[in-house]
C-alpha positions in Angstrom: 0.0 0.0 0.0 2.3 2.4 0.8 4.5 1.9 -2.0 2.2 2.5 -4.8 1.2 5.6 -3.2 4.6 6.7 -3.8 5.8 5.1 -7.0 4.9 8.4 -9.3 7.7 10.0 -7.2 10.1 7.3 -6.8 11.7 7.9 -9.9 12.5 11.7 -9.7 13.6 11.8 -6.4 16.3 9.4 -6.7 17.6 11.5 -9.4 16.9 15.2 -8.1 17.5 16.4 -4.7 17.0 20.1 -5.8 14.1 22.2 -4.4 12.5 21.5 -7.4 11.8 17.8 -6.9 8.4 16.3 -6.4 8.3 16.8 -3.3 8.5 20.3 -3.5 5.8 22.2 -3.9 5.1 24.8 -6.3 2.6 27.5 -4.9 5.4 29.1 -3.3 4.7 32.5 -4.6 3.3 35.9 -3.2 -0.3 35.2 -1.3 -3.4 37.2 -2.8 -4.7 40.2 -0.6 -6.9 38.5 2.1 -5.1 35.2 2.2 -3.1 33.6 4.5 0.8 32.7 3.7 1.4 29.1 3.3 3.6 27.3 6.0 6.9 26.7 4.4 8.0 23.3 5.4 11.2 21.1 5.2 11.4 17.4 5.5 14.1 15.6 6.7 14.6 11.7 6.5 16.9 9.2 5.6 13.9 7.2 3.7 13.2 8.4 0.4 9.7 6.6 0.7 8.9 8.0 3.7 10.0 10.8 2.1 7.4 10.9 -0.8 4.4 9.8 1.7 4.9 12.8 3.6 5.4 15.1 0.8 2.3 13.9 -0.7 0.4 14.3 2.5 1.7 17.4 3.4 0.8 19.0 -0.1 -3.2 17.6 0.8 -3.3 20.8 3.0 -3.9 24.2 1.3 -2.1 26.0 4.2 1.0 23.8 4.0 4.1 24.3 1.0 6.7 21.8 1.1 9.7 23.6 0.0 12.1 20.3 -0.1 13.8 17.3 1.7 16.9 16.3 2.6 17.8 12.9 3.5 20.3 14.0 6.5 21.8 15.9 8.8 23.6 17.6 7.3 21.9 18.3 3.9 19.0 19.2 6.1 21.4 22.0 7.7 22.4 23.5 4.3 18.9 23.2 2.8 17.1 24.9 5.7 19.9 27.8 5.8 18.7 28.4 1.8 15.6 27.4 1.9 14.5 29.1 5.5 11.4 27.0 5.7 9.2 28.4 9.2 8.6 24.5 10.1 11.8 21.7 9.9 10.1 17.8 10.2 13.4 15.6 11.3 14.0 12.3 11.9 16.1 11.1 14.6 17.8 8.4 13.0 20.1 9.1 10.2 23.4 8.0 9.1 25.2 11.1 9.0 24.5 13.5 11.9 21.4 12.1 14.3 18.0 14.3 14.9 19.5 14.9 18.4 22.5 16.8 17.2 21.0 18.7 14.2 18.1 20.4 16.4 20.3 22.5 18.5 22.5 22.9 15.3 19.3 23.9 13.8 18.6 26.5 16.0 22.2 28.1 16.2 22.0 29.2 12.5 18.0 29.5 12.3 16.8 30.5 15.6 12.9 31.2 14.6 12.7 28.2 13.0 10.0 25.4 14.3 10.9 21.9 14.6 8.5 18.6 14.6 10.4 15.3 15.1 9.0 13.2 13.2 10.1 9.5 14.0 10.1 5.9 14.4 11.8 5.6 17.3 8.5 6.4 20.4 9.7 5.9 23.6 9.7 8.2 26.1 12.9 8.6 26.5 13.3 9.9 22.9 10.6 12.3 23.2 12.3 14.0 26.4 15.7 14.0 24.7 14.1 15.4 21.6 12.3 18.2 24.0 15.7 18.2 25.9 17.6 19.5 22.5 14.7 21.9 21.9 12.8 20.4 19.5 9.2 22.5 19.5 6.8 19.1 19.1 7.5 15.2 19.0 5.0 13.3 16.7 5.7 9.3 16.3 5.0 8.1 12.7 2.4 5.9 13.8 0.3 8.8 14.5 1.5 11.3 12.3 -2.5 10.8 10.1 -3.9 12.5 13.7 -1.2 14.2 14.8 1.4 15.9 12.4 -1.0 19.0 10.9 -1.7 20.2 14.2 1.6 19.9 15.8 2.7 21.6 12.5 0.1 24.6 12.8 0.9 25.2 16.7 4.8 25.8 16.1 4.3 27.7 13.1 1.8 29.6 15.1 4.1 29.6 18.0 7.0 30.9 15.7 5.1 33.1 13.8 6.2 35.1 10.9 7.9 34.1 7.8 12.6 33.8 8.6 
C-alpha cells in the first residue's frame, strides 16, 4: 500500500535532490490580498519513501508548501539555511549527523525556525531527549494521520512570521 502511493515519485527523487523535486511544492509564490501565507515546510529523513508519503500528505493541506527534503543531517542544515522553511520535520535516526545533534545545530543558524520530530523511534525517552535539544513538538509516525498537521500549525503559530 504504501509503496504505490509513492511510486509516481520514486523515480524523480532518486535522481533530483533540488528544491524543485516532487516533493517540492510549487505554490510558493506571493499570497493574494486576504489570504493567508502558506507554512513553508522542510522534511528531513533518511527514507526516500517516507519521504514521498509525507510530501504527498503534506501537499493535501492548502495552508502547508513543502519547499524540499533532505535525506540527513547535514543536507537538512544546508537546505534549511537556503531554503528558511518556518517549520523543519526531522527524523532522529540518520546515518550522517542524528536528529538529536541537528536540532540545536538547527537552531544556532536558524533560531525562529519550528521543529516537529518526526520518527520511528517512540519511547519516552526519545521524546524528552528530543524536548531536551529543543525540538518545539515530537509526533511518532504511527500517528502522524492525527497528529502531524496540528503539531505543524501550533509551532508555526508559536514561531510566527515568515525567517
Amino acid at each position: 500500500m504504501l509503496s504505490s502511493i509513492c511510486l509516481p515519485f520514486l523515480d524523480t527523487f532518486q535522481n533530483d535532490r533540488s528544491p524543485t523535486a516532487p516533493w517540492s511544492d510549487v505554490r510558493r509564490t506571493d499570497s493574494r490580498e486576504g489570504e493567508v501565507d502558506p507554512i513553508l515546510v522542510l522534511l528531513v529523513d533518511d527514507n526516500p519513501v517516507f519521504l514521498s508519503i509525507a510530501a504527498r500528505f503534506l501537499r493535501a493541506c492548502d495552508d502547508l508548501v513543502v519547499l524540499g527534503a533532505a535525506d540527513g543531517g547535514q543536507e537538512a542544515l544546508a537546505k534549511a539555511w537556503h531554503l528558511r522553511p518556518q517549520v523543519v520535520l526531522l527524523d532522529l535516526r540518520m546515518p550522517d549527523l542524528p536528529g538529536l545533534e541537528v536540532i540545536p545545530l538547527l537552531r544556532a543558524i536558524l533560531p525562529q525556525v519550528g521543529i516537529v520530530v518526526l520518527t520511528l523511534l517512540d519511547g519516552n525517552s526519545y521524546r524528552e531527549a528530543a524536548l531536551a535539544a529543543d525540538a518545539d513538538e515530537f509526533v511518532s509516525k504511527a500517528f502522524m494521520d492525527t497528529d502531524l498537521l496540528p503539531a505543524i500549525r501550533r509551532v508555526a503559530h508559536i514561531h510566527g512570521e515568515k525567517p
